[in-house]
C-alpha positions in Angstrom: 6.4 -17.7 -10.2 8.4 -19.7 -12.5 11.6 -20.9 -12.2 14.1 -19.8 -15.1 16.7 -22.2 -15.3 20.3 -21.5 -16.4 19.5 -17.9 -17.0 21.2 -14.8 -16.2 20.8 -12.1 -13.1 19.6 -8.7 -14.2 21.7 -5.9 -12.8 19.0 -5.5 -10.1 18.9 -9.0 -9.1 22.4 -9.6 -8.6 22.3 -6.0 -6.8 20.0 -7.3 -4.3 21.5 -11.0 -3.4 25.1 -8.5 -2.5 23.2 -6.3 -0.3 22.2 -9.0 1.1 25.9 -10.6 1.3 26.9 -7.5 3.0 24.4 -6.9 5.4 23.8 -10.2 6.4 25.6 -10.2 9.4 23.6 -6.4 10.6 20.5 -8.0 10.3 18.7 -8.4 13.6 16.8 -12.6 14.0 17.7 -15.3 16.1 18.4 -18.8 14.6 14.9 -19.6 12.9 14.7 -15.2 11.6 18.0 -16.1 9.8 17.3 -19.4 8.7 13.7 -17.6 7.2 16.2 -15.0 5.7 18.0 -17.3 3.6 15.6 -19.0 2.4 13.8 -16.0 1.6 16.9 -14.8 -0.8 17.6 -18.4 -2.2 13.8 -17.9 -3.6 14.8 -15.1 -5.0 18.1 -16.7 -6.5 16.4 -19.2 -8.1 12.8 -17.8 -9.1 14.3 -14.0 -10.1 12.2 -10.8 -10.1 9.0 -11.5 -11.3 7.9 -11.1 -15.2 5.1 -10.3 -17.1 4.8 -14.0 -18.1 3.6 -14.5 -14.1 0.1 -13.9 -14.1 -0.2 -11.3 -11.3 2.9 -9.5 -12.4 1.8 -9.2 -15.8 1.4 -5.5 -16.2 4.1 -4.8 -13.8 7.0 -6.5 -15.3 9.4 -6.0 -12.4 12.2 -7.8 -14.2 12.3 -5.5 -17.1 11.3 -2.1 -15.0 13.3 -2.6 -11.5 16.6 -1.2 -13.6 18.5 -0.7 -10.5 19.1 -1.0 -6.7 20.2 2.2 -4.6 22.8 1.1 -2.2 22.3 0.8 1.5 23.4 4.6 3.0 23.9 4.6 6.6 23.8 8.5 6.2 19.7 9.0 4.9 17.8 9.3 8.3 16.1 11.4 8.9 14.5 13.0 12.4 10.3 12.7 12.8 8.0 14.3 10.1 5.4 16.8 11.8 2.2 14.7 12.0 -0.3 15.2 9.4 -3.2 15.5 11.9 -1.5 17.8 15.4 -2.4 15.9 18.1 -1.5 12.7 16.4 0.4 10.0 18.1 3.7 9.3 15.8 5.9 6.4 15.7 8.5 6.7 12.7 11.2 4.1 11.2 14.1 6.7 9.6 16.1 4.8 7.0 14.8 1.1 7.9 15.5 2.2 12.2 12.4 2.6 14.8 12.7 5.7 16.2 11.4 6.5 20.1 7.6 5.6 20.3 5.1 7.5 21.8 3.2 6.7 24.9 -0.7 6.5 24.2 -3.2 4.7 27.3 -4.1 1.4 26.1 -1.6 1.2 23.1 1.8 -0.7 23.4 4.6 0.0 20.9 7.6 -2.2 20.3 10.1 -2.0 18.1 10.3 -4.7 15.1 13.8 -5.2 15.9 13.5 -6.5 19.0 10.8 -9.4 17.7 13.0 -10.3 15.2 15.5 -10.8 17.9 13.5 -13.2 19.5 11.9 -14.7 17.2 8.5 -13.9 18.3 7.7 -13.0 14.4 8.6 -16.1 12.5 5.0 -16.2 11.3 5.0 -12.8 9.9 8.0 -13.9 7.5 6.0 -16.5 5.9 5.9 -15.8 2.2 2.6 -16.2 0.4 3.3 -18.2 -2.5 5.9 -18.5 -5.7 4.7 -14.8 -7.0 5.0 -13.2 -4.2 8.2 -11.0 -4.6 7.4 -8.2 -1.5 7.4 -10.8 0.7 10.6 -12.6 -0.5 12.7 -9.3 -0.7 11.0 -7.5 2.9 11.5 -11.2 4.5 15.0 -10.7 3.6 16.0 -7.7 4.2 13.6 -6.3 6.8 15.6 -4.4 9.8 12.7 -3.0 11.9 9.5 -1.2 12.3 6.6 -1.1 14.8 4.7 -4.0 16.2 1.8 -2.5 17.7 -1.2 -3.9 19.8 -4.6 -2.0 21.1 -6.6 -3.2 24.1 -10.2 -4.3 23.3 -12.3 -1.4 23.7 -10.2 1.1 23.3 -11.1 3.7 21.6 -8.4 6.5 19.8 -9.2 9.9 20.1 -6.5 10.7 17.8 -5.2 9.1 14.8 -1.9 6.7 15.5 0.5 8.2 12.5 2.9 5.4 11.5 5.6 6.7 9.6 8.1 4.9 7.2 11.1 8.0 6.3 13.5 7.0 3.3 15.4 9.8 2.0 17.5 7.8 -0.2 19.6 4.5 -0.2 17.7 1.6 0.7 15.3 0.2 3.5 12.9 -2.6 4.7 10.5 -2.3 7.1 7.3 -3.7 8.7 3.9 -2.7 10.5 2.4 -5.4 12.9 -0.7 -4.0 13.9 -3.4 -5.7 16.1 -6.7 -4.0 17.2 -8.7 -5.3 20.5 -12.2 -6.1 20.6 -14.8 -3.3 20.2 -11.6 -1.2 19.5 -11.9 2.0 16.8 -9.4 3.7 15.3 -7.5 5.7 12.8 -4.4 5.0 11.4 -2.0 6.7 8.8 0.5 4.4 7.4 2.9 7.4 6.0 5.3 6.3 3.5 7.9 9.5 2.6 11.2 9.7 0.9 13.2 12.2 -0.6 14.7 13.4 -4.0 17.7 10.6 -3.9 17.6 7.4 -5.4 15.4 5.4 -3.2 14.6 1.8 -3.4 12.3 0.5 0.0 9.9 -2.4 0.9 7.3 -1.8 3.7 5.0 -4.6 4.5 1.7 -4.0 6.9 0.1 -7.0 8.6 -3.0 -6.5 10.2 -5.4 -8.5 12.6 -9.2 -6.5 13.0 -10.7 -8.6 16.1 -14.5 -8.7 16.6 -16.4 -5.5 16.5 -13.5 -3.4 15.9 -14.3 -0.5 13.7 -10.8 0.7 11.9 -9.7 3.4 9.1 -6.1 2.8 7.6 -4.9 5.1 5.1 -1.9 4.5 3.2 -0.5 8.1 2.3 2.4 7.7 -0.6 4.6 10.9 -1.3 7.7 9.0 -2.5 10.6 11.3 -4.4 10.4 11.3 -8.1 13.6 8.3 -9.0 11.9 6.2 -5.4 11.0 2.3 -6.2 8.6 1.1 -3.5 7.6 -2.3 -3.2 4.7 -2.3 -0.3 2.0 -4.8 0.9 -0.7 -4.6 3.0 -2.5 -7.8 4.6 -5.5 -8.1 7.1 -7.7 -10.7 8.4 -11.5 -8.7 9.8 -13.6 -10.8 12.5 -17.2 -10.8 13.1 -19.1 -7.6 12.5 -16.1 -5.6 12.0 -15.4 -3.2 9.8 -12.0 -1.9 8.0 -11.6 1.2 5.8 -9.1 1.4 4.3 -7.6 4.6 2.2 -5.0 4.8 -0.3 -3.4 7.9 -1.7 -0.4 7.7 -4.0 0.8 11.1 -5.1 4.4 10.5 -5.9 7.0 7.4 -6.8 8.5 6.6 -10.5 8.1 2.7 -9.8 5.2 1.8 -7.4 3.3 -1.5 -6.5 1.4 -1.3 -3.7 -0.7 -5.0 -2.6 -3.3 -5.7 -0.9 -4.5 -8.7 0.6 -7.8 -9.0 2.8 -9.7 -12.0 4.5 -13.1 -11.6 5.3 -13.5 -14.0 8.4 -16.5 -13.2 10.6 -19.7 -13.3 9.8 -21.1 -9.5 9.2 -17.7 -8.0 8.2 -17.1 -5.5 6.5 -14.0 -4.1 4.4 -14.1 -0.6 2.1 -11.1 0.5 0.0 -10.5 3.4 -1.3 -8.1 4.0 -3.8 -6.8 7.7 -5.4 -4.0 7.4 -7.7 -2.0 10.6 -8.8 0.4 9.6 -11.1 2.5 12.0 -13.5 5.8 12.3 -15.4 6.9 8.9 -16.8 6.5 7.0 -13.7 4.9 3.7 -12.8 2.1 3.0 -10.1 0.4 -0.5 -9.3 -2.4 -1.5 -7.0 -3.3 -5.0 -6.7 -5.7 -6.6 -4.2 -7.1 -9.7 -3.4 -10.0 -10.3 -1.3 -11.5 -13.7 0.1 -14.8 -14.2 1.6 -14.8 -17.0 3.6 -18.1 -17.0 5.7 -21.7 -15.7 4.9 -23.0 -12.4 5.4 -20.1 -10.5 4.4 -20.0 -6.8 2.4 -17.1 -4.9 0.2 -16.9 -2.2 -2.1 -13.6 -0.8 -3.5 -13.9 2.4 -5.3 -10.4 3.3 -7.2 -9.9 6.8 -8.9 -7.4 7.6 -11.0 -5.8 10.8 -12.6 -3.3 9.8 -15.5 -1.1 13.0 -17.3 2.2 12.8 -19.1 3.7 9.2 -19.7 2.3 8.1 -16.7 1.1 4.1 -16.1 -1.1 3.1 -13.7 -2.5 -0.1 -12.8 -5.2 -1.6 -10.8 -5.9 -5.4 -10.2 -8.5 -6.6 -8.4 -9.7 -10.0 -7.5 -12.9 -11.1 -5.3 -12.8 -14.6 -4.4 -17.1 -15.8 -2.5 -15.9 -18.9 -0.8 -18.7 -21.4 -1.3 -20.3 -21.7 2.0 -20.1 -18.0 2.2 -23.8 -17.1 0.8 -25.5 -13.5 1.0 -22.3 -12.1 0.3 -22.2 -8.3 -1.2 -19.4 -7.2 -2.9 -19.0 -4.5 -5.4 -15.9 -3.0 -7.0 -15.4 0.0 -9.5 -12.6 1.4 -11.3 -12.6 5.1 -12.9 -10.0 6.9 -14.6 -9.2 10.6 -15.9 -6.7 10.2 -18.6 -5.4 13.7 -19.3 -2.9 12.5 -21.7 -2.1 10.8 -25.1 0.7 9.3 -23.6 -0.7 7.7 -20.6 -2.2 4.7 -20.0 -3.9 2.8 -17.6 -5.0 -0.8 -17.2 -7.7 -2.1 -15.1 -8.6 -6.1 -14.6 -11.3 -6.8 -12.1 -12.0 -10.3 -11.5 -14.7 -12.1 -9.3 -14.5 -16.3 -8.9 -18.0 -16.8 -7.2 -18.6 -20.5 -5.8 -21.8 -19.7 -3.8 -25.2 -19.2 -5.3 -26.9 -16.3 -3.4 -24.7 -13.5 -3.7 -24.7 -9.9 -5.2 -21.4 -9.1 -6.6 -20.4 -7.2 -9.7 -17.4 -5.0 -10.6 -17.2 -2.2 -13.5 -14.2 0.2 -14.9 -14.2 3.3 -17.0 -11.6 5.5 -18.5 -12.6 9.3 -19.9 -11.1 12.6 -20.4 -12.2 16.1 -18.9 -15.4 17.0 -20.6 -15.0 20.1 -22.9 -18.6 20.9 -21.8 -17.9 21.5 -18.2 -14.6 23.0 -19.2 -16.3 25.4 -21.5 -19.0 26.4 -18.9 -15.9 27.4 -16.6 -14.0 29.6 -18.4 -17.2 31.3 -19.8 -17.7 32.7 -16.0 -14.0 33.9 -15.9 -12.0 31.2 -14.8 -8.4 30.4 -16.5 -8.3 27.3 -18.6 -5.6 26.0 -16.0 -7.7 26.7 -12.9 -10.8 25.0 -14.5 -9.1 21.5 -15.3 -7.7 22.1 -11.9 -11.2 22.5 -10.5 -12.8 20.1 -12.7 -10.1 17.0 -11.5 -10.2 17.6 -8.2 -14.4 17.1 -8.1 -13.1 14.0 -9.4 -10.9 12.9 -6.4 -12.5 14.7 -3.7 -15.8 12.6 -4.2 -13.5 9.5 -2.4 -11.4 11.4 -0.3 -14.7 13.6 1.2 -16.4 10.2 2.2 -13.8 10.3 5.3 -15.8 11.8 8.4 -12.8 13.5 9.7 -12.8 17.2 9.0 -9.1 17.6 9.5 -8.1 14.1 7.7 -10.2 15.6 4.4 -8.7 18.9 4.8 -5.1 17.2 4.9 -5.7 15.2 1.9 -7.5 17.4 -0.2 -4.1 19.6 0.6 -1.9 16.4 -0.9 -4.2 16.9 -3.5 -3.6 20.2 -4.3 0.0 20.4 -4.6 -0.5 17.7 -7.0 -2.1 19.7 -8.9 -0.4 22.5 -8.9 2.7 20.8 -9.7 0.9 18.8 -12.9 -1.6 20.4 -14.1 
């Protein structure tokens, strides 16, 4: 990021180094949390929110959009969403506070809070380099959240529903996740807020051991004037494999990172990306992913549905270490633009240093075909209901992929009152 000497604070910036002023003294961290803390906010003193001159802020200029801070409001919690699978297990953070955890055999739950009290999470505060404005602001201002760790083995017969609540006002939080050996499971990250002002951070770190065999799906439904900031980061061992789902369907300013190592040989790492994105707001999904040893795969599938004034965003960057040969790695970008006034900008990068690979990457933009929609309404069915029918072929190709009956039937439901409410 660069440094911009002798320049001015936006009205967001200076908004964020008061909050932190005033709260300072709230925030939970013995000597070396705090000391992490200030230096976190001095980065952002000095370095400001990033621009579009930094490279992998460039189509998300944050100093130009983030306009505005909501406040801290001690008032905005909220009480435990209904799971979006019954039966799940739910452990929910209302307005930046851990909430009671459930019991599950083989699963301990502790509150974020409590690590940052002692300490035990210094490492988790490290920021990843001069762009990386989640980590500085989360590092911050981050109050609790869930640290969670699964015995080797173990496997979940119901998905673990982690859920981040912001009704308005402001919050931080983070996810420490770490799944045994041999372990499977299904996780649903749950971001929700309400129809205040919102402006939140929520930052995921995950550690896949050996053999594990994990879905993670990110499931947005932020309130029409809610900023989110989020970040997701995991490191897959040997002949593991991590699926990981992403569903935005609501937010006016959005980035959502990810950042994946590929560590043990035979590991494996799918994303899935579906990005609903209406009105005039602003939506961002930017991953990097490193493969550091041979026989490694990935393929990230992104589908997007653009109407209104709507931007969306996708960067993605592969990175074949060079001792990491017979690596396969595919990545694919398609968008529905149903609107002159959208837009949506895809860069897909690979930096290949080994020789015996099979990696490529493609991206394609197109509107509903008046073909199809034509051959709908000629057996009856309303224009509206076609385009309906016709977009949600579209997304349901990704979401369908899931083998979980009730998880498809849930977000195919997300999807639908998308639809309904913009189309």
């Amino acid at each position: 990021m660069n440094v911009h000497t002798g320049r001015q604070p936006t009205t967001a910036e200076a908004a964020l180094v008061d909050s932190f002023i005033d709260r300072m003294g709230e925030l939970p961290g013995d000597a070396e949390i705090v000391s992490a803390r200030d230096n976190a906010i001095e980065a952002l003193k000095t370095q400001g929110l990033p621009s579009r001159r930094v490279e992998a802020w460039h189509y998300t200029d944050l100093r130009t959009l983030l306009r505005s801070v909501a406040a801290y409001d001690g008032t905005a919690g909220t009480n435990a969403l209904p799971a979006v699978i019954p039966g799940s297990a739910v452990a929910t953070v209302s307005n930046g506070v851990a909430l009671t955890s459930p019991r599950v055999a083989g699963v301990e739950f502790a509150k974020y809070s409590d690590r940052l009290a002692d300490g035990s999470v210094i490492r988790d505060l490290a920021i990843r380099g001069g762009d990386d404005a989640i980590g500085q602001i989360n590092a911050a201002y981050v109050t609790d959240g869930w640290a969670v760790s699964i015995a080797d083995g173990l496997e979940l017969d119901a998905p673990l529903e982690l859920q981040n609540a912001q009704a308005r006002g402001q919050g931080h939080v983070r996810f420490a996740v770490k799944f045994g050996k041999g372990s499977k499971a299904t996780v649903i990250e749950r971001q929700t807020g309400g129809a205040g002002e919102g402006f939140s951070t929520s930052v995921s770190n995950v550690t896949v051991a050996d053999d594990a065999e994990i879905v993670w799906i990110i499931l947005r439904e932020q309130g029409v004037d809610a900023t989110q900031l989020a970040q997701f980061t995991a490191t897959i061992g040997t002949n593991a494999k991590l699926t990981l789902y992403i569903v935005n369907a609501g937010g006016k300013l959005v980035r959502q990172e990810v950042h994946v190592l590929s560590k043990g040989e035979g590991s494996d790492f799918q994303l899935r990306g579906v990005n609903l994105l209406g009105g005039d707001s602003h939506t961002d999904v930017t991953m990097t992913l490193g493969h550091l040893v041979e026989n490694t795969t990935s393929v990230q599938i992104i589908r997007n549905v653009v109407t209104d004034r709507a931007r969306g965003v996708f960067q993605g960057q592969i990175k074949v270490n060079k001792i990491a040969q017979k690596t396969d790695a595919r990545m694919a970008c398609n968008t529905l633009l149903l609107s002159d006034d959208g837009e949506f900008d895809a860069k897909p990068e690979l930096e290949i240093f080994a020789d015996d690979v099979a990696c490529g990457h493609g991206a394609t933009v197109t509107e509903i075909d008046g073909n199809h929609l034509f051959y709908l309404q000629a057996r009856g069915i309303p224009e509206s209901d076609a385009r309906g029918l016709l977009i949600k072929a579209f997304v349901a190709e990704i979401v369908e992929e899931l083998e979980s009956e009730p998880l498809v039937e849930a977000l195919e439901a997300i999807l639908d009152k998308w639809l309904a409410a913009h189309v």
